[in-house]
mmCIF file of the N, C-alpha and C atoms, coordinates in Angstrom:
data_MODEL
# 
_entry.id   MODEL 
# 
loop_
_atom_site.group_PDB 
_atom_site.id 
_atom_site.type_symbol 
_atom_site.label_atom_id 
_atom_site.label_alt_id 
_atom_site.label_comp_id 
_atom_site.label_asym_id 
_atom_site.label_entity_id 
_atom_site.label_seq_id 
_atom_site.pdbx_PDB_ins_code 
_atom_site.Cartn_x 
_atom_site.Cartn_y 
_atom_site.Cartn_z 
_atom_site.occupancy 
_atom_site.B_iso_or_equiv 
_atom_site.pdbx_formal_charge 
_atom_site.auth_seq_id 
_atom_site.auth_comp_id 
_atom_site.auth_asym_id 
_atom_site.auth_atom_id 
_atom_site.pdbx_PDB_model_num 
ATOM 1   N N  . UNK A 1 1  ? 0.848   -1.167 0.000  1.00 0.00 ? 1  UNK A N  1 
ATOM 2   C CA . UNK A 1 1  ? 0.000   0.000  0.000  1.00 0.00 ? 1  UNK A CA 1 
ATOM 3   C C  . UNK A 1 1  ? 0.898   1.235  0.000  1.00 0.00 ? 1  UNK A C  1 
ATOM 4   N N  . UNK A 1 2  ? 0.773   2.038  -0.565 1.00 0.00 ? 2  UNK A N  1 
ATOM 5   C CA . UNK A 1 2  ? 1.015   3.441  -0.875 1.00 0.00 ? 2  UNK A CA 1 
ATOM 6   C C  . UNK A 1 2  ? 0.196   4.467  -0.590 1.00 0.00 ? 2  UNK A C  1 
ATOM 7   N N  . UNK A 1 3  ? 0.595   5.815  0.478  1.00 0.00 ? 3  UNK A N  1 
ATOM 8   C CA . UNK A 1 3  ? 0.526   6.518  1.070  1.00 0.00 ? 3  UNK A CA 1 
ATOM 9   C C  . UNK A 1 3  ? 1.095   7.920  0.405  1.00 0.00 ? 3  UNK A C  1 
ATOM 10  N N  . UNK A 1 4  ? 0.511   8.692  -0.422 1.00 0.00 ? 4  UNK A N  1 
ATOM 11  C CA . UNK A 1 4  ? 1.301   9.914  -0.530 1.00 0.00 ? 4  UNK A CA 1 
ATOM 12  C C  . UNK A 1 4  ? 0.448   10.889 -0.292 1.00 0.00 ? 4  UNK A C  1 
ATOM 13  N N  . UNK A 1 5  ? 1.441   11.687 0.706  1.00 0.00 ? 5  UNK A N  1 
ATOM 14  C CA . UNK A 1 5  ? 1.007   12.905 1.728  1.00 0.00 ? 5  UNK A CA 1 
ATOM 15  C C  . UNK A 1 5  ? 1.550   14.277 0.847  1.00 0.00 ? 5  UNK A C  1 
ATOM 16  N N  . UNK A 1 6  ? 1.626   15.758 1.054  1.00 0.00 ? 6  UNK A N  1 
ATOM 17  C CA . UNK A 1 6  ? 2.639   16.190 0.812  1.00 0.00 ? 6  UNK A CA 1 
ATOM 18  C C  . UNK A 1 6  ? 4.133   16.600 1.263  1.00 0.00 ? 6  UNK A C  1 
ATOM 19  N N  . UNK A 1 7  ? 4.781   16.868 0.616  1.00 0.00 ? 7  UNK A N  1 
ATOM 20  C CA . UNK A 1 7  ? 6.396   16.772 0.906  1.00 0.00 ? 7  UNK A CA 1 
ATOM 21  C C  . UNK A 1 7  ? 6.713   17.643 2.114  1.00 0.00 ? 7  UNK A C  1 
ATOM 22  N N  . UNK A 1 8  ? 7.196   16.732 3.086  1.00 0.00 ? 8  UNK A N  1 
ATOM 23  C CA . UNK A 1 8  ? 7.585   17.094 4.054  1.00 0.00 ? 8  UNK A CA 1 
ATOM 24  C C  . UNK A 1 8  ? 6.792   16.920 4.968  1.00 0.00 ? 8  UNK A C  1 
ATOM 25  N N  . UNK A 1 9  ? 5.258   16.883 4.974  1.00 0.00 ? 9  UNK A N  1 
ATOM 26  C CA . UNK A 1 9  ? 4.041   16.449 5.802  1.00 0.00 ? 9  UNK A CA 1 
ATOM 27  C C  . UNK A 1 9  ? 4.380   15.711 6.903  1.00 0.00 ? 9  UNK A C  1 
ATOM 28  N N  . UNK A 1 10 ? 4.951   14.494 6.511  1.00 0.00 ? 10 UNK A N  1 
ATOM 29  C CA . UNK A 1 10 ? 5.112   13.396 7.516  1.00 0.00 ? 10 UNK A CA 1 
ATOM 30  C C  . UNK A 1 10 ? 6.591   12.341 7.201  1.00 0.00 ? 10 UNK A C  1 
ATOM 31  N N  . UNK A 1 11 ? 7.428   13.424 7.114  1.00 0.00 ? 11 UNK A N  1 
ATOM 32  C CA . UNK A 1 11 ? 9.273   12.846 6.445  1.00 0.00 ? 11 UNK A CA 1 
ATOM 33  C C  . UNK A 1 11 ? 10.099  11.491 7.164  1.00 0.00 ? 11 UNK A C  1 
ATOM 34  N N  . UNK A 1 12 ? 9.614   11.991 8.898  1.00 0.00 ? 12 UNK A N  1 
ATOM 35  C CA . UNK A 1 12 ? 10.446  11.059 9.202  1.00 0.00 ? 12 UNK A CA 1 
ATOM 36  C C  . UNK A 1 12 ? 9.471   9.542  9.879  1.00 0.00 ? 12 UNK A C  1 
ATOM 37  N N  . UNK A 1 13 ? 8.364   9.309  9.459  1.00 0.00 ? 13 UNK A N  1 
ATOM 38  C CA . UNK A 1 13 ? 7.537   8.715  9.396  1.00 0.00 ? 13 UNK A CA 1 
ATOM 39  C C  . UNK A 1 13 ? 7.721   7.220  8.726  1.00 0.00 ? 13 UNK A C  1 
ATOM 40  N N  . UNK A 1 14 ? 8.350   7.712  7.657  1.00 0.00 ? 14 UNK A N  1 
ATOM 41  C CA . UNK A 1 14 ? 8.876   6.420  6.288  1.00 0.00 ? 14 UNK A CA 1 
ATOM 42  C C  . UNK A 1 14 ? 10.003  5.873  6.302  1.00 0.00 ? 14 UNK A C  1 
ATOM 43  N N  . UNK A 1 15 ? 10.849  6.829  7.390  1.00 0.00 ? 15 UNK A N  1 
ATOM 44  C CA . UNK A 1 15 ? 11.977  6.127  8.003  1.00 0.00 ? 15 UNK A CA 1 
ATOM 45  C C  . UNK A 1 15 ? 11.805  5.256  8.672  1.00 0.00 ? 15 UNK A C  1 
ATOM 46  N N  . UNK A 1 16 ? 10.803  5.210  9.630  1.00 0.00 ? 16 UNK A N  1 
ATOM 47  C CA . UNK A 1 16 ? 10.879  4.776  10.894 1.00 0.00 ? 16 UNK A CA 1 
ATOM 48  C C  . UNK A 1 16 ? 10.109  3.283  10.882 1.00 0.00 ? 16 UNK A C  1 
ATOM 49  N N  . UNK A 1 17 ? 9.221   3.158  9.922  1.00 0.00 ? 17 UNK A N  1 
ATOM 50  C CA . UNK A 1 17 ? 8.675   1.993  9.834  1.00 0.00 ? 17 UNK A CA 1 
ATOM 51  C C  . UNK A 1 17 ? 8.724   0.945  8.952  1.00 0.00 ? 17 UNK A C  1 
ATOM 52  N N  . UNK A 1 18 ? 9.316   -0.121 9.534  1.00 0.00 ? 18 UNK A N  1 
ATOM 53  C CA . UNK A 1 18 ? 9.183   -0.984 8.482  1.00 0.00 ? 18 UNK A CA 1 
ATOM 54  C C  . UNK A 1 18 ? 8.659   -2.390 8.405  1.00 0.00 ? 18 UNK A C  1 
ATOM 55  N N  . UNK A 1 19 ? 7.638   -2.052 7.540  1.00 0.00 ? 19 UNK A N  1 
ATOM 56  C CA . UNK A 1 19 ? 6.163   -2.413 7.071  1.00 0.00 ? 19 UNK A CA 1 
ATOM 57  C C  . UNK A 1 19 ? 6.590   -4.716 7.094  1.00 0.00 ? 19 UNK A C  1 
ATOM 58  N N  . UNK A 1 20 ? 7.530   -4.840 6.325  1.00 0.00 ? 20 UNK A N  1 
ATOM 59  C CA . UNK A 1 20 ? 7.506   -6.530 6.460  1.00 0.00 ? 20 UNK A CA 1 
ATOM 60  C C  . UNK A 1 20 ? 7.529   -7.102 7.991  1.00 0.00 ? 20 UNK A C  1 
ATOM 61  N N  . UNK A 1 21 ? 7.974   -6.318 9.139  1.00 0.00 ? 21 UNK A N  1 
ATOM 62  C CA . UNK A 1 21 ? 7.977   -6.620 10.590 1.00 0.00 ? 21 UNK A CA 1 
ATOM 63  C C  . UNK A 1 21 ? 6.693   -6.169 11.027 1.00 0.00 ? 21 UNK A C  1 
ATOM 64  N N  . UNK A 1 22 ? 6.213   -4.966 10.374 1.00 0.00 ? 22 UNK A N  1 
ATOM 65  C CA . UNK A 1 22 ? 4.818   -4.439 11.376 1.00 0.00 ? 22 UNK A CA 1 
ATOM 66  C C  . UNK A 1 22 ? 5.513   -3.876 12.531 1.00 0.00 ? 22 UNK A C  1 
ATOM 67  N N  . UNK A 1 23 ? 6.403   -2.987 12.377 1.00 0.00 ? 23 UNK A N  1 
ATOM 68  C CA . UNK A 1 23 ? 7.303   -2.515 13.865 1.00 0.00 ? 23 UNK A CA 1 
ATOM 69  C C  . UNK A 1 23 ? 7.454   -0.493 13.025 1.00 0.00 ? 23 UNK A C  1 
ATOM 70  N N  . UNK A 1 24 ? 7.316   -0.279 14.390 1.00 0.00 ? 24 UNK A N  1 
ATOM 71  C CA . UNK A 1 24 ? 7.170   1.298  14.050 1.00 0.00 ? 24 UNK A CA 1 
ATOM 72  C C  . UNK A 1 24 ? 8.908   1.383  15.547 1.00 0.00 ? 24 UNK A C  1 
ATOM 73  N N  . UNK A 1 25 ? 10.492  1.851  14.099 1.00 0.00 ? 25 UNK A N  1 
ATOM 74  C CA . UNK A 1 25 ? 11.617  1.579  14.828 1.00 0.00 ? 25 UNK A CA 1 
ATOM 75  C C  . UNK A 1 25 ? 11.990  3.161  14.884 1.00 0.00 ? 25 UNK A C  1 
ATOM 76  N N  . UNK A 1 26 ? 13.238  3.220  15.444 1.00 0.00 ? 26 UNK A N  1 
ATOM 77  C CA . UNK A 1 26 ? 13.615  4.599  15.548 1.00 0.00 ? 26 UNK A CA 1 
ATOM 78  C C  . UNK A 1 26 ? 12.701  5.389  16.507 1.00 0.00 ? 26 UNK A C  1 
ATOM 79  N N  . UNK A 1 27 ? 12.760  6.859  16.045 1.00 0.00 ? 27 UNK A N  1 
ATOM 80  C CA . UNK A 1 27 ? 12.365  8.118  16.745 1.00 0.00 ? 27 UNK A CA 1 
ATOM 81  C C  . UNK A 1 27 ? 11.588  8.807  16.198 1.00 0.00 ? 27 UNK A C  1 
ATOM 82  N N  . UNK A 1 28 ? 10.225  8.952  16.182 1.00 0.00 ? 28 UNK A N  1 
ATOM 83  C CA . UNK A 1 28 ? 9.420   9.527  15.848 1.00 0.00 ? 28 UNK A CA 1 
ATOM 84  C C  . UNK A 1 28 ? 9.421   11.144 16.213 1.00 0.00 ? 28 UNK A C  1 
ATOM 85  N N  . UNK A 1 29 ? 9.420   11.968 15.336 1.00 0.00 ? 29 UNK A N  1 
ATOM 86  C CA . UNK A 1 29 ? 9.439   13.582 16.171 1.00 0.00 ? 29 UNK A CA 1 
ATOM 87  C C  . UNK A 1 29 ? 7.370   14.090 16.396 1.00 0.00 ? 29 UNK A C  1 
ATOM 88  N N  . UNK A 1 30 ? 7.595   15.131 17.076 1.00 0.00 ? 30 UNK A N  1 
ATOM 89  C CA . UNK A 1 30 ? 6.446   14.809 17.511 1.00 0.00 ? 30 UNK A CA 1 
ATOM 90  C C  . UNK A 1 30 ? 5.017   15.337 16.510 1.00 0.00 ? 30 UNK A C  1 
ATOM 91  N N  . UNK A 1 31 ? 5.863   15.891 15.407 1.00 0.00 ? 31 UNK A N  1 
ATOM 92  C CA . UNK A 1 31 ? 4.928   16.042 14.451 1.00 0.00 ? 31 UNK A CA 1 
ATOM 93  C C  . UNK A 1 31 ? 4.265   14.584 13.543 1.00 0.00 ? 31 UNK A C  1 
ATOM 94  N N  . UNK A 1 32 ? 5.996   14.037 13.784 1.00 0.00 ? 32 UNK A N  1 
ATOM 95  C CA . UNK A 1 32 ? 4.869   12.654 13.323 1.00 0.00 ? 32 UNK A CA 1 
ATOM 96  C C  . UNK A 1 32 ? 4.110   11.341 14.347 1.00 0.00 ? 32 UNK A C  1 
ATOM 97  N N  . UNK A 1 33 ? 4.163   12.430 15.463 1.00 0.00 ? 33 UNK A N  1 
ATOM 98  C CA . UNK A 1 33 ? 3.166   11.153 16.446 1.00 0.00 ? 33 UNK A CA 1 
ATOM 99  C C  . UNK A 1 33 ? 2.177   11.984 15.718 1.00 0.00 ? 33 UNK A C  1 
ATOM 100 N N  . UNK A 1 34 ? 1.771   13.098 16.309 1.00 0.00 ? 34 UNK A N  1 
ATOM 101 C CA . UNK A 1 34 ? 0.579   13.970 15.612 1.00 0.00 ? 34 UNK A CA 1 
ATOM 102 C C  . UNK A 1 34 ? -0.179  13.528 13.910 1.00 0.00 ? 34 UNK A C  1 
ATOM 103 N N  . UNK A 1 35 ? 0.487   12.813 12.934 1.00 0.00 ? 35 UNK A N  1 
ATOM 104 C CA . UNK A 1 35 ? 0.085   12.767 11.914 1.00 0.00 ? 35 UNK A CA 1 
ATOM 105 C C  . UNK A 1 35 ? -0.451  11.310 12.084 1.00 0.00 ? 35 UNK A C  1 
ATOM 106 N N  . UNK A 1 36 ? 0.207   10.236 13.125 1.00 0.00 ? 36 UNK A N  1 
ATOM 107 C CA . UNK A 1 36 ? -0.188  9.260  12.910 1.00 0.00 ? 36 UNK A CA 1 
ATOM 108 C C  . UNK A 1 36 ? -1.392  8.495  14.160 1.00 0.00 ? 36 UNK A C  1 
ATOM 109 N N  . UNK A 1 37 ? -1.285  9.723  15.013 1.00 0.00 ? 37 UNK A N  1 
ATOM 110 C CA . UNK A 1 37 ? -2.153  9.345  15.439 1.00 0.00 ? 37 UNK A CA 1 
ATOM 111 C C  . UNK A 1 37 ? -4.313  10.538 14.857 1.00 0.00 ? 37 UNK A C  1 
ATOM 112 N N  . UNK A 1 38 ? -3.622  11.256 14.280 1.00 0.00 ? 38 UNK A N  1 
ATOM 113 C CA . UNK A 1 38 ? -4.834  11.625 13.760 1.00 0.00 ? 38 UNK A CA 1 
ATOM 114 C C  . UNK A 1 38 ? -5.187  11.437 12.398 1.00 0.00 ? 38 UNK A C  1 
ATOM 115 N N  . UNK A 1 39 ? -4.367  11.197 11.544 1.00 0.00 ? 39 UNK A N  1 
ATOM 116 C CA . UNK A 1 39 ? -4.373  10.403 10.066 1.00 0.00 ? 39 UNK A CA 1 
ATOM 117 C C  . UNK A 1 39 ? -4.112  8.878  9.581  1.00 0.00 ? 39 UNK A C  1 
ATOM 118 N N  . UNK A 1 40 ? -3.174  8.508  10.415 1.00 0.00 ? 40 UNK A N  1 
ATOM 119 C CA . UNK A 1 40 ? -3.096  7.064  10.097 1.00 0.00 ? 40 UNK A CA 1 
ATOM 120 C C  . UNK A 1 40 ? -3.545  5.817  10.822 1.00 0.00 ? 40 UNK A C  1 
ATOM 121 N N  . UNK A 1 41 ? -3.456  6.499  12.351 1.00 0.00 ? 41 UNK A N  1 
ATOM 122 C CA . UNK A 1 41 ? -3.988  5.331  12.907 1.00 0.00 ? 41 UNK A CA 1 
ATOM 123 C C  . UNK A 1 41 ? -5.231  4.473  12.659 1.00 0.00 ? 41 UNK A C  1 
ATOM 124 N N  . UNK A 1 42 ? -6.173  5.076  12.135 1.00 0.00 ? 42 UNK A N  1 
ATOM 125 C CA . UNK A 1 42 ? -7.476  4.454  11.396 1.00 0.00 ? 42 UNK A CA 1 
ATOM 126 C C  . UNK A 1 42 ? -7.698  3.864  10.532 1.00 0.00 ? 42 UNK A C  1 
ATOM 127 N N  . UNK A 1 43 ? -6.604  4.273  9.608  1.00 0.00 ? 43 UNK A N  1 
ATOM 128 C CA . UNK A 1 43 ? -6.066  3.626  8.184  1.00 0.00 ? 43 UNK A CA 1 
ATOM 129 C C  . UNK A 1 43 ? -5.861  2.646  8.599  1.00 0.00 ? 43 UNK A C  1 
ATOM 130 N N  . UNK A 1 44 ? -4.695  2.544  9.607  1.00 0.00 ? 44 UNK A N  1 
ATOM 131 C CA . UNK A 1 44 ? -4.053  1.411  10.040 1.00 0.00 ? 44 UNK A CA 1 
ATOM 132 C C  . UNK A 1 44 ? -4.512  0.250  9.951  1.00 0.00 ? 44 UNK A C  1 
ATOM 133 N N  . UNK A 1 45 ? -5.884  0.332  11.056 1.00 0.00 ? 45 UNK A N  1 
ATOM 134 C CA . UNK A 1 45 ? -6.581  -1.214 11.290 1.00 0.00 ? 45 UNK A CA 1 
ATOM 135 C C  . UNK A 1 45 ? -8.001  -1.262 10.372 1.00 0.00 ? 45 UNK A C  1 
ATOM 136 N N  . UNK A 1 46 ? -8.176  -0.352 9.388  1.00 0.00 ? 46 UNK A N  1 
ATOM 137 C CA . UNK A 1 46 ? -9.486  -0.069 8.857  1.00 0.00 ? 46 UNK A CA 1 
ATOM 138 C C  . UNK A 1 46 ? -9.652  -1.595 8.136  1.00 0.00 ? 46 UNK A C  1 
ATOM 139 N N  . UNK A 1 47 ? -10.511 -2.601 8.318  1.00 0.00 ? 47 UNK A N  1 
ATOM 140 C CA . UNK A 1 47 ? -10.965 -3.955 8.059  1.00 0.00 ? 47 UNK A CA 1 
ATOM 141 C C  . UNK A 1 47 ? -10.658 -4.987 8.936  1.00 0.00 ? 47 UNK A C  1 
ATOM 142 N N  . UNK A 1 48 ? -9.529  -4.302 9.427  1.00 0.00 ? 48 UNK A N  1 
ATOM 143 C CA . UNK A 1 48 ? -9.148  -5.991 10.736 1.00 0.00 ? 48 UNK A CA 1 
ATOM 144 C C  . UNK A 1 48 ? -9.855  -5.878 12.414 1.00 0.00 ? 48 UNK A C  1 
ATOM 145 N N  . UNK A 1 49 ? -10.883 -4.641 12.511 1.00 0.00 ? 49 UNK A N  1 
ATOM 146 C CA . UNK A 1 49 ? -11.266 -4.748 13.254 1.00 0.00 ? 49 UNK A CA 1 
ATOM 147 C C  . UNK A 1 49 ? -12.521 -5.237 13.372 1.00 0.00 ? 49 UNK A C  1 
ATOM 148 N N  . UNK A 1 50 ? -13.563 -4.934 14.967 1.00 0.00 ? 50 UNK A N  1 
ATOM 149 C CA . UNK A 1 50 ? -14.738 -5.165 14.501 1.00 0.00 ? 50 UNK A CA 1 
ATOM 150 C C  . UNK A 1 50 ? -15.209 -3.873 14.070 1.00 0.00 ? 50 UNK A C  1 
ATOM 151 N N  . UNK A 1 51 ? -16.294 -3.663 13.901 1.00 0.00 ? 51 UNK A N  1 
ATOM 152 C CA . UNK A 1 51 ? -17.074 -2.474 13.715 1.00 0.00 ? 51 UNK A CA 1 
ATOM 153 C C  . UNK A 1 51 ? -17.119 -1.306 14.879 1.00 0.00 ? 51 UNK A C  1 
ATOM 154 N N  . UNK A 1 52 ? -17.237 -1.894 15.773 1.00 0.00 ? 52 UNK A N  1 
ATOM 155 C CA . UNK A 1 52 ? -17.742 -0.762 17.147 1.00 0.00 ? 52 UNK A CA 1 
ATOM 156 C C  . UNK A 1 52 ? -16.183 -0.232 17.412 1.00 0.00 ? 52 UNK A C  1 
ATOM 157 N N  . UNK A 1 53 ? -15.089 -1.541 17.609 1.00 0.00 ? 53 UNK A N  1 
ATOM 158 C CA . UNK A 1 53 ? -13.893 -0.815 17.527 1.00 0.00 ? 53 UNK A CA 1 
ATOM 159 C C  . UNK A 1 53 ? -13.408 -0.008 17.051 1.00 0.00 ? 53 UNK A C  1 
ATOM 160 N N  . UNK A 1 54 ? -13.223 0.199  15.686 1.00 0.00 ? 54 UNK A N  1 
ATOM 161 C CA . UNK A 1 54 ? -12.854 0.613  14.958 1.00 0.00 ? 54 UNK A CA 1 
ATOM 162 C C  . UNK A 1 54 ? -13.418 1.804  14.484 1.00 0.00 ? 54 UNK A C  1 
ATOM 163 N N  . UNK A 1 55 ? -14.622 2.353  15.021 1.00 0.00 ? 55 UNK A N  1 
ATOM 164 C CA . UNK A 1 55 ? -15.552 3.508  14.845 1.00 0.00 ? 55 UNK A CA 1 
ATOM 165 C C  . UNK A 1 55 ? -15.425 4.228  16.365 1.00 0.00 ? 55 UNK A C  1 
ATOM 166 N N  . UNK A 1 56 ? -14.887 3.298  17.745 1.00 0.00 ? 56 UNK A N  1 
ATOM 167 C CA . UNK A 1 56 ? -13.987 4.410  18.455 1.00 0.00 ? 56 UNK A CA 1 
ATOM 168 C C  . UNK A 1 56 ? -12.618 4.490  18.020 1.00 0.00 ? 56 UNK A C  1 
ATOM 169 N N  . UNK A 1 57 ? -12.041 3.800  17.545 1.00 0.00 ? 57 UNK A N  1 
ATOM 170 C CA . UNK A 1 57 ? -10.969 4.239  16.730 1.00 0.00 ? 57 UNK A CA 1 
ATOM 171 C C  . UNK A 1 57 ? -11.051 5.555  16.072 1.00 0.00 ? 57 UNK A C  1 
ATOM 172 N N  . UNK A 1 58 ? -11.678 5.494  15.302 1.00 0.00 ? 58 UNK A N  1 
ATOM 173 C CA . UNK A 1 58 ? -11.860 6.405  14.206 1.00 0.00 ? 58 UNK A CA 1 
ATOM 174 C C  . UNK A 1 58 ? -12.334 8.130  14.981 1.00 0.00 ? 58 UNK A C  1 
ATOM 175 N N  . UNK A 1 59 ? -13.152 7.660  16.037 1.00 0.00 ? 59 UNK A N  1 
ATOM 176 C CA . UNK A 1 59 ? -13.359 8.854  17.034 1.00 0.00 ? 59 UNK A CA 1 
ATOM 177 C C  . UNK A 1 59 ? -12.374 9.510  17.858 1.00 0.00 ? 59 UNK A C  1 
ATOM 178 N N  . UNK A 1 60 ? -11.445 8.946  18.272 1.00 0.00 ? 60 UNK A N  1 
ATOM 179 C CA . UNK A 1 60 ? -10.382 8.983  18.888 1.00 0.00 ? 60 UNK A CA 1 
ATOM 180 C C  . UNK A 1 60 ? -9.078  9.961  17.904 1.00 0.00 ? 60 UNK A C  1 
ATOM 181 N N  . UNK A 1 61 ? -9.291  9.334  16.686 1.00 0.00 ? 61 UNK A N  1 
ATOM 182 C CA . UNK A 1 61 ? -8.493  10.192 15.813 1.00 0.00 ? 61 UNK A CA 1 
ATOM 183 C C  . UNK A 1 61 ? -8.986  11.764 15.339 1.00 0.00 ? 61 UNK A C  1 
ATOM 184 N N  . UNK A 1 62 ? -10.341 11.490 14.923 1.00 0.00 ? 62 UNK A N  1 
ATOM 185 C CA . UNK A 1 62 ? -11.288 13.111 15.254 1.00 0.00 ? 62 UNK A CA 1 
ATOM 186 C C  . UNK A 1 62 ? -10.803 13.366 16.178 1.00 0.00 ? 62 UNK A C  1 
ATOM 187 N N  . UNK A 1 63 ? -11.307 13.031 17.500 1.00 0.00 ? 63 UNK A N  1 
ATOM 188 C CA . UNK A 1 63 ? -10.580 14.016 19.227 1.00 0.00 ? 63 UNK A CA 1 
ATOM 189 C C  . UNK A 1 63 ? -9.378  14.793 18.654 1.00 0.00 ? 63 UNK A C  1 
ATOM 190 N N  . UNK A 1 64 ? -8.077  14.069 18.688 1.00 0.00 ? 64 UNK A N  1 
ATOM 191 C CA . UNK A 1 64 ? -6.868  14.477 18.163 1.00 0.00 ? 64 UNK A CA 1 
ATOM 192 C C  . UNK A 1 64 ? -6.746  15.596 17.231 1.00 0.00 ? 64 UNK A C  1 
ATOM 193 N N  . UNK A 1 65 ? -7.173  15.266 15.958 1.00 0.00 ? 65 UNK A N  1 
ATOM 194 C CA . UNK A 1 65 ? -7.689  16.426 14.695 1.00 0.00 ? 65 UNK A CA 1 
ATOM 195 C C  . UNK A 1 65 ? -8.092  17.880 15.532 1.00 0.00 ? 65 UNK A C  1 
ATOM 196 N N  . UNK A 1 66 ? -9.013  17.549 15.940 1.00 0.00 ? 66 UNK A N  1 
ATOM 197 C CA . UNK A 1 66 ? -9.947  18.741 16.610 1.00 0.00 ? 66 UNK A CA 1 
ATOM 198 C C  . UNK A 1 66 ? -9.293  19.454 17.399 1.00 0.00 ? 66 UNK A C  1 
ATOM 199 N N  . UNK A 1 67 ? -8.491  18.828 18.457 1.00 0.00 ? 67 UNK A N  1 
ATOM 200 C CA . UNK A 1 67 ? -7.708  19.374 19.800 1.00 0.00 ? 67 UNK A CA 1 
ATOM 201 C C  . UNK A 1 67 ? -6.422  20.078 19.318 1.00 0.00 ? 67 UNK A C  1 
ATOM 202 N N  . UNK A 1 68 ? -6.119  19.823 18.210 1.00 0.00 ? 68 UNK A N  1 
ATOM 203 C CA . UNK A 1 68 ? -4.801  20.418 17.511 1.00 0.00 ? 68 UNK A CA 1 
ATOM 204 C C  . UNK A 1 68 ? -5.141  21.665 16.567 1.00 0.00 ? 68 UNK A C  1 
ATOM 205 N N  . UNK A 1 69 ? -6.233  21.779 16.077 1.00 0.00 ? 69 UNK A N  1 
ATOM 206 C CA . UNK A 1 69 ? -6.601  22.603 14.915 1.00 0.00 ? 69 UNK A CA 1 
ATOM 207 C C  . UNK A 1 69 ? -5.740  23.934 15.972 1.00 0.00 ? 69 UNK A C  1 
ATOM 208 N N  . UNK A 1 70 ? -5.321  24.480 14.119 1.00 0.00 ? 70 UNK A N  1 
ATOM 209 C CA . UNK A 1 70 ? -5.038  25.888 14.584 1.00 0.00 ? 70 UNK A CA 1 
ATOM 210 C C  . UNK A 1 70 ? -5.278  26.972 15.521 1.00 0.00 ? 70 UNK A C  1 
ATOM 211 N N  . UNK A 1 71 ? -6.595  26.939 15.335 1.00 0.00 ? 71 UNK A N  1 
ATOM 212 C CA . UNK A 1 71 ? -7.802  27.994 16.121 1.00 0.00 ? 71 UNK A CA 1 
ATOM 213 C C  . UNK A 1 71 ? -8.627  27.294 16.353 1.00 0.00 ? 71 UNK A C  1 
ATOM 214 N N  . UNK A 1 72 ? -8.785  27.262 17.667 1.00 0.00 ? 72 UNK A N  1 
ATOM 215 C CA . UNK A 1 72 ? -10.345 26.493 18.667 1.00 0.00 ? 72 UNK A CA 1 
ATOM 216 C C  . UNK A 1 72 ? -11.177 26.910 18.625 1.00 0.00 ? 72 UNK A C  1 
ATOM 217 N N  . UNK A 1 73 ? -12.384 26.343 18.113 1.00 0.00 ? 73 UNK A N  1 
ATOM 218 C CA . UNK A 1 73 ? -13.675 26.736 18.191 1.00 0.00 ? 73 UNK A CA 1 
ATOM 219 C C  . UNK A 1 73 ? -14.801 25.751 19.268 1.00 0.00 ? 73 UNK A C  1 
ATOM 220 N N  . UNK A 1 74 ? -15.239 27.338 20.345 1.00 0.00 ? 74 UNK A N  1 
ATOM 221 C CA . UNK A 1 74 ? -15.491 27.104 21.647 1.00 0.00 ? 74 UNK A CA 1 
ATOM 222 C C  . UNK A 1 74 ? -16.598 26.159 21.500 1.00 0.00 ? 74 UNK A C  1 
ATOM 223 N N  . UNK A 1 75 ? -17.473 25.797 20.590 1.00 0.00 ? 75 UNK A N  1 
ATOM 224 C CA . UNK A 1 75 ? -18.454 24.935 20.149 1.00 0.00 ? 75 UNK A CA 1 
ATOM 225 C C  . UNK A 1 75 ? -17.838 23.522 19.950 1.00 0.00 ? 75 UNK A C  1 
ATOM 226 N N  . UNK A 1 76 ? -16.737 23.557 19.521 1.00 0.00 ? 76 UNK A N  1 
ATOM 227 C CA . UNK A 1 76 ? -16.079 21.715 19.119 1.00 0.00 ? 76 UNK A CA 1 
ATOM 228 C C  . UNK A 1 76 ? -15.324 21.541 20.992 1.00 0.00 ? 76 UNK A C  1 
ATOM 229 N N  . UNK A 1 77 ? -15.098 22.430 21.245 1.00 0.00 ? 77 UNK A N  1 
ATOM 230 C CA . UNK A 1 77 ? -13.903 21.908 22.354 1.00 0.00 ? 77 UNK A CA 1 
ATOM 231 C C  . UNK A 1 77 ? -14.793 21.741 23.838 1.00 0.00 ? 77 UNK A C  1 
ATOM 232 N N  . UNK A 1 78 ? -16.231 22.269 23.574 1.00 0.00 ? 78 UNK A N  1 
ATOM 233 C CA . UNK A 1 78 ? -17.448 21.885 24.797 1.00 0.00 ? 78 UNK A CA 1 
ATOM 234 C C  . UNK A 1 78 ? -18.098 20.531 24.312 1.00 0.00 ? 78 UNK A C  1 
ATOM 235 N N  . UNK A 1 79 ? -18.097 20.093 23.124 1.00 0.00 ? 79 UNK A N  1 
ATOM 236 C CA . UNK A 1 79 ? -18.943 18.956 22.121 1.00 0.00 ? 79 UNK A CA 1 
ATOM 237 C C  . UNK A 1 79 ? -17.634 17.977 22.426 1.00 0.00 ? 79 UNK A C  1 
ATOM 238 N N  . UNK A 1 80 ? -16.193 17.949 22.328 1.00 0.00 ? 80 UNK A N  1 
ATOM 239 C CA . UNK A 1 80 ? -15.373 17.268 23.078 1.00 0.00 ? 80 UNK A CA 1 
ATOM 240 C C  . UNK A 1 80 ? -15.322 16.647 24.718 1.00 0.00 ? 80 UNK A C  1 
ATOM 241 N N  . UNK A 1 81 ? -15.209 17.662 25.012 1.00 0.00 ? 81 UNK A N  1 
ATOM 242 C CA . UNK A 1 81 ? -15.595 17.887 26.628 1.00 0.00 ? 81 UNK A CA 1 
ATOM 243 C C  . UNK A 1 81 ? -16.537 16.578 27.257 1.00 0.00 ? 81 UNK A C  1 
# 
């Protein structure tokens, strides 16, 4: 599977993992915990889970998205809450 983000998005990301072990090695910086836990982690298990899992999965990665946005809007961060 192939993943293209744009350049520089998520750099040291493709270093760090390698995919025939299923092992995430090295040092992640913290922009790419941030990308993978609000962009990829869902990707990740999207079919090997069950349903209910995987749709708090998928919620869990929204949370993240939301809590990071640029500018907070006092309506998402009480609907979080």
């Amino acid at each position: 599977m192939i993943l293209r983000v744009p350049d520089g998005y998520s750099l040291n990301i493709s270093q760090c993992i390698n995919v025939t072990e299923g092992k995430i090695t090295g040092t992640l910086k913290s922009h790419d915990c941030h990308v993978f836990m609000q962009d990829l982690l869902a990707l990740t298990f999207c079919g090997k889970l069950d349903k209910d899992v995987y749709e708090a999965l998928v919620e869990l990665s929204v949370f993240f998205k939301y809590l990071c946005f640029k500018s907070l809007n006092v309506a998402i961060l009480e609907k979080l809450e």
